[in-house]
N, C-alpha and C positions, 0 to 999 in steps of 0.2 A: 717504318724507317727506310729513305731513301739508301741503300747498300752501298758502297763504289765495289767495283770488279776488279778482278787482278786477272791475267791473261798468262797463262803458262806454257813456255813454246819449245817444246825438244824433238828431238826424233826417236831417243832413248823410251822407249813406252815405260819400263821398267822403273826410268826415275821419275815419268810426270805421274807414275799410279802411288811410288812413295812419298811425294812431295804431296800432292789432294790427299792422302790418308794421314799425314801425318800434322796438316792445318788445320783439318775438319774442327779443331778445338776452339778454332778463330772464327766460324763459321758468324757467330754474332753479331762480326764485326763489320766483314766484307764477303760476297760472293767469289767465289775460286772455282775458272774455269781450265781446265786441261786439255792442250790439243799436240801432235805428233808432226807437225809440219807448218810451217808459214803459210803456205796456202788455207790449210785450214784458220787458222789465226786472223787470216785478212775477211774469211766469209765469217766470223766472231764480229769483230770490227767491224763490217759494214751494219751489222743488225742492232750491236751494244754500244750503249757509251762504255768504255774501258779505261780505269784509272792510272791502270802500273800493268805494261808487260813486260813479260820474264822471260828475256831470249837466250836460245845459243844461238853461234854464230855461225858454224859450221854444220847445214843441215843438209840432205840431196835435194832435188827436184829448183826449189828458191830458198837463198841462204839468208841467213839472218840479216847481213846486210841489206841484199834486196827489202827484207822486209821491213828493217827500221826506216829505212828511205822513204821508203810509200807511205808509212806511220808518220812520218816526217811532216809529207806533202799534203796526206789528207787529216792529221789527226795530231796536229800540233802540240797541242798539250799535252800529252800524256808522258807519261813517266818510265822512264824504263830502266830496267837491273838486267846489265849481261854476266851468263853463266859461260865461263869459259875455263882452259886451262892457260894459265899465265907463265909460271915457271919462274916468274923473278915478282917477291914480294915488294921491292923496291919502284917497280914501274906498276906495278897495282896501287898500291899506295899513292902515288904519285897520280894515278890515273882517276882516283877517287876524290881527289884533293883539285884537283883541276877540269876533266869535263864535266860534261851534261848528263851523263850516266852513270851508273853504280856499277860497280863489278865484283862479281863472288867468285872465286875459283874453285871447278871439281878437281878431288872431291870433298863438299863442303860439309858444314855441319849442318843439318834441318834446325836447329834453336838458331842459327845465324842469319837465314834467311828469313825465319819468319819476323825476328826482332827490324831486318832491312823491313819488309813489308810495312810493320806494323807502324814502324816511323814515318812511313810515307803517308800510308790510310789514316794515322791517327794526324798528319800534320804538323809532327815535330818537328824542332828547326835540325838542318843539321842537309837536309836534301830539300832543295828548292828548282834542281834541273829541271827541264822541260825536254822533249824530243827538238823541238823547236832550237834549239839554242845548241845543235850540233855543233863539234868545232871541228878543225883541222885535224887534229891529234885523235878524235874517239876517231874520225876515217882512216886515218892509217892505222890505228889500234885495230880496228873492227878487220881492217883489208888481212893483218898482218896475223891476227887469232883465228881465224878461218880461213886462214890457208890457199886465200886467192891470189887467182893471177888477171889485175885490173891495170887501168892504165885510169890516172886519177889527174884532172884537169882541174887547175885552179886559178882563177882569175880575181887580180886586186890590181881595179882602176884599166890601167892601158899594161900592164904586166899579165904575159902566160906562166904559169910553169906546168910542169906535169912530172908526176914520180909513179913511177910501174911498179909493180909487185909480182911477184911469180912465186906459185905456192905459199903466200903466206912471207917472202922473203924481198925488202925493199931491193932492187938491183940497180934501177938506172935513175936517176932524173935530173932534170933540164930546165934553164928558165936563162933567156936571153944569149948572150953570150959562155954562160956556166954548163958546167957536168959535171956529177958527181955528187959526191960529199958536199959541197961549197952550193951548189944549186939547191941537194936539199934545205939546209941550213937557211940558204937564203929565200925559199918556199915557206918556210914555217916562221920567219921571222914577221911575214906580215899579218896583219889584224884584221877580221873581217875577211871581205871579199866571196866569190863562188865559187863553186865546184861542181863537174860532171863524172862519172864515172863511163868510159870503156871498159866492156865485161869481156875477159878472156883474152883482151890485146897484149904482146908481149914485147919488151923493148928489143930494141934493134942491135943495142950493145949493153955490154955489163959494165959498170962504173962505180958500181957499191959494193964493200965485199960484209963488210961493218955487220954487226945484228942489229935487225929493227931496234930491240929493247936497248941498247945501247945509243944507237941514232937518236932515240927519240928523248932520252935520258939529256943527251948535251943537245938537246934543240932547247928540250926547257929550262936548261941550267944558262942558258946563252939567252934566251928569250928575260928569266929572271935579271942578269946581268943589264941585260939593256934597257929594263923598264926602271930602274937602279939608277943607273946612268942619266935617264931621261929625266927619272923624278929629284936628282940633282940639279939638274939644267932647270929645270923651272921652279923650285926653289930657288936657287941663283937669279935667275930670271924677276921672280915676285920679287924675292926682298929688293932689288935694284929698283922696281916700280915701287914700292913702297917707298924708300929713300926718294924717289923724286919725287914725287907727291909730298911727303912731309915738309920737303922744300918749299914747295909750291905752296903751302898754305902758310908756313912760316914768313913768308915774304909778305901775303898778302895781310898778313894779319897786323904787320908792323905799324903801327900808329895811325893807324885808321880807324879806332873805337870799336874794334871788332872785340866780341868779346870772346869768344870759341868759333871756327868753324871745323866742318865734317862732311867726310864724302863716304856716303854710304850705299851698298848697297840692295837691294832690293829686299832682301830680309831684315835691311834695318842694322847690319854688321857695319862698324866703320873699317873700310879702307885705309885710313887714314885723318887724322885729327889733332886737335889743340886748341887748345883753353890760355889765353891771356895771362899771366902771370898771378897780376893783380886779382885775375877772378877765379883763381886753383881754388882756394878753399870753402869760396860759392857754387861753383858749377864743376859737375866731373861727368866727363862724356857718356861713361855707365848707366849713367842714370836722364842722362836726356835723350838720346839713342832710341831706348825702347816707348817715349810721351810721342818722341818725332816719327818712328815708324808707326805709331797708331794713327797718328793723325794724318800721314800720307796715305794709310789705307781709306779712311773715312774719305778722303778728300776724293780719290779715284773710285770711288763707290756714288758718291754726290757728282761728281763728272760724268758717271756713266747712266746716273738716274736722271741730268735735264740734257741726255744726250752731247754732250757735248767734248764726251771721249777723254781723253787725260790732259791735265794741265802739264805748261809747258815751265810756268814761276807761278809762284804763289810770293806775297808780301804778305805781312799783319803788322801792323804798327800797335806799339801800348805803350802803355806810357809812360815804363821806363824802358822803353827801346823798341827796337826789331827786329823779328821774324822772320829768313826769309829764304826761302826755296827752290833750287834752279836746278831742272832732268837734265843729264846730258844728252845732246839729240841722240836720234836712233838706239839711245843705249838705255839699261833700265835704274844705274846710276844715278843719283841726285846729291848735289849740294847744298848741305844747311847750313845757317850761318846765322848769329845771333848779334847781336849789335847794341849799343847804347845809343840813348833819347839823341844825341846830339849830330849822331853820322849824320850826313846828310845822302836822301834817297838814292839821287841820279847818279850821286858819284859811288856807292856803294853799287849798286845795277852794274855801271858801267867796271866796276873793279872784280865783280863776278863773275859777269861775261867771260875776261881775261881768264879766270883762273877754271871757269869750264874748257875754252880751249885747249890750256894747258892741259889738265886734265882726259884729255880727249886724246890728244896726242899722246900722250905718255898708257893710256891703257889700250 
């Protein structure tokens, strides 16, 4: 049986010789390596593949940080649990629930760590982080639980900022016109973007008097607030685009022998839809939805087998009616539209067109 590794990283000799004696039981499970320094950690890493490392952050020579970075840069995947001392269960909690990493606080109980382990190695749902998927917050967490003094660059789009740390304590930062309080806040409000670390740079002035755990508390309480906000605006936003679309086909459908049309899309979900009055208790969009996206898959399958890439309409005439299918350009949207024997073709084509532009415009 192939094993995964777990990588255990302290300078404490005393707790990585209690932690390897007290796993030994899990031995079955996974290999459990113990080393006294990051340095030693990274000459592990360069020889094993490693599933889960287990850092402090605060170690001499190169700090935990340094060494998750490099874990970062060359060993993406792997999984990490920081061993730290917290002091507020509130931003642990918190910290656990939103980054990339897992955090235990000493001093902890050994059944608590190993049960963290055992979720990992065995693949429970519950931890799916990666080192890869660092955010902004585990870097100020990590800068601010070990106790450095960094100067931390981050950059989203054509925006700088930078917030310093000294001992472990946020004091200055900076982004455009801003200082302070208001620059940090306005640092963490963005998504994404990079960052560099200066080791040991100290800001030029103090601006912050706040405690990190504090700071970092109302960044995320203001960060929730705003994704709140947003995810109302486009709410608001869809049901508006809903609403003109159900227009849009309400119009189209008036006394043109239309029998339902529907704008779906690409999973075959209508957008938007209606059924003729007269044919409610023949046709219900539920149930033609899922025949029409089978048969637009088959269709883009047979497109792609005599080469000729995706169709742009498709018509079928039967003979009690028709059939008929219109992509919106560049988008993966499509119009269907079902019709009786008697529509006539051109002028249906021509009354489709119409209501893909519409359609176009309004999404």
């Amino acid at each position: 049986m192939d094993f995964k590794r777990v990588l255990i990283v302290d300078d404490e000799e005393d707790l990585t010789w209690s932690i390897s004696k007290h796993l030994t039981k899990d031995k079955d499970k996974y290999e459990l390596i113990a080393v006294n320094s990051a340095i030693e950690a990274l000459k592990i890493l360069e020889k094993l593949p490693v599933e889960l490392v287990i850092s402090d952050i605060r170690m001499p020579e190169m700090s935990g940080l340094d060494l998750l970075l490099e874990v970062r840069q060359t060993y993406p995947a792997t999984k990490v649990i920081i061993m730290t001392a917290y002091g507020s269960h509130e931003i642990q909690q918190q910290a656990n629930e939103r980054g990339c990493f897992k955090y235990i606080e000493k001093p902890f109980e050994i059944q608590e760590l190993r049960q963290m382990i055992l979720n990992i190695v065995e693949e429970k749902r519950g931890f799916e982080g990666k080192i890869s998927d660092l955010n902004l917050s585990d870097l100020i967490q990590m800068n601010c639980l070990g106790r450095l003094t960094n100067a931390l660059h981050v950059k989203k789009d054509a925006h700088v900022g930078v917030i310093y740390f000294e001992d472990g304590n946020i004091v200055h930062a900076e982004v455009g016109g801003l200082k302070g309080e208001n620059a940090f806040y306005k640092i963490m409000s963005w998504e994404g973007g990079s960052f560099s670390i200066e080791k040991g740079v100290k800001a030029s002035e103090e601006s912050i008097v706040k405690g990190w755990q504090t700071l970092l508390l109302e960044a995320l309480k203001r960060a929730d607030e705003s994704r709140s906000t947003h995810f109302k605006e486009f709410e608001i936003e869809t049901e508006k685009k809903q609403l003109k679309m159900a227009k849009i086909l309400s119009d189209f459908i008036e006394g043109k022998g239309i029998i339902l049309a529907a704008l779906l899309d690409k999973e075959g979900f209508p957008l938007a839809s209606i059924v003729a009055e007269k044919y409610r208790d023949e046709y219900q969009i539920k149930n033609i939805t899922p025949i029409i996206s089978t048969f637009r898959d088959q269709l883009k399958e047979l497109a792609e087998k005599i080469k000729m890439v995706n169709a742009n309409s498709v018509t079928i005439e039967l003979k009690k009616g028709i059939l008929y299918l219109n992509f919106l350009t560049d988008r993966t949207e499509y119009l269907t539209v079902l019709a009786d024997a008697d529509t006539k073709l051109g002028l249906l084509h021509m009354e489709c067109k119409k209501v893909i532009k519409s359609m176009s415009e309004v999404l």
